[in-house]
N, C-alpha and C positions, 0 to 999 in steps of 0.2 A: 504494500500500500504506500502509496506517495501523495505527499503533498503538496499542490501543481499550481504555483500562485502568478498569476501577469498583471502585468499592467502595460496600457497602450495607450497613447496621448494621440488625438483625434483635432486636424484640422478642417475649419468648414469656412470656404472660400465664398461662400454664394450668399445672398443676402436674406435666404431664409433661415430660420431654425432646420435643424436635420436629427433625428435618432438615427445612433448606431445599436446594431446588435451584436454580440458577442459570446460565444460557447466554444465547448469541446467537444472534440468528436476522440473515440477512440476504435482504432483500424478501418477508419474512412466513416463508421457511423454513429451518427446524431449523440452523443453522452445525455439523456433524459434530464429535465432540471437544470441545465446546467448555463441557460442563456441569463445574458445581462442586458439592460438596456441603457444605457445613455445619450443624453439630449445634447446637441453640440449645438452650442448658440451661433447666429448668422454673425459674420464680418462685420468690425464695427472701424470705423474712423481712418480705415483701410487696412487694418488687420485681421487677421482669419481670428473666425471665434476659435476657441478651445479648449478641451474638455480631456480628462484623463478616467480613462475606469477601467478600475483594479476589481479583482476578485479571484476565489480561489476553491479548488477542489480535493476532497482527497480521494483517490481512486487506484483500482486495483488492477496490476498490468502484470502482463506474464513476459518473460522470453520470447522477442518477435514482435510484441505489441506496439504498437505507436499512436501518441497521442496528436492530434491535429488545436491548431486554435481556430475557428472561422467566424468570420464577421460578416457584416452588410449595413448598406445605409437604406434610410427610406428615400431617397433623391439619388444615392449613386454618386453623390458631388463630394464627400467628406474622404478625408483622405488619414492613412497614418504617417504621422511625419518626426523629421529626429531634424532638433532646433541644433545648431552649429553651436558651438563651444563661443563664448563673448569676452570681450575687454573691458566694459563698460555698463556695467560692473562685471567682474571677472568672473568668470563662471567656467565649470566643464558641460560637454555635452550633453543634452538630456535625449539619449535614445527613443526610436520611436517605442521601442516594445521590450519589458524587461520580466524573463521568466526564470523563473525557480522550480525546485522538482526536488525536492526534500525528500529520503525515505523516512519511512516513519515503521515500519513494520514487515515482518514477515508474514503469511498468512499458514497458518497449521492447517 
């Protein structure tokens, strides 16, 4: 059993509101329960709204198995993006998508 946690920072270029959705699939199907939804606010003052959503699973894979992430917008316009590293104020990169995959157990 593993503990399968993302997070994904969502750009919305367009000047409406947009949801994103977000699950796991494991070996190509649907993982039950397991969608998220977040709202990405429309572009404001010529900047893409923005919006981050995290969340996390714990779930049980064998030898072979593979976990997938898949997402979708309602518009199709939102994008996942990774903001470049800055000097003003000085900052490192903030990746588009940051996952973790912790074990946590054996199963008997």
């Amino acid at each position: 059993i593993y503990n399968i946690q993302i997070s994904a920072q969502f750009l919305n270029f367009t000047t409406s509101e947009d949801n994103v959705t977000m699950w796991f699939a494991l070996n190509g199907n649907n993982i039950a329960n397991t969608a998220s939804i977040e709202q990405v606010n429309a572009k404001h003052g010529g900047n893409p709204g923005a919006s981050i959503l995290t969340f996390n699973i714990f779930q049980q894979v064998r030898g072979g198995d593979y976990i997938q992430i898949k997402w979708t917008s309602n518009t199709g316009n939102t994008v996942v993006a990774t903001y470049p590293a800055g000097t003003s104020p000085v900052h490192p990169v903030s990746p588009a998508i940051i996952l973790t995959a912790s074990f946590v157990s054996s199963v008997a």
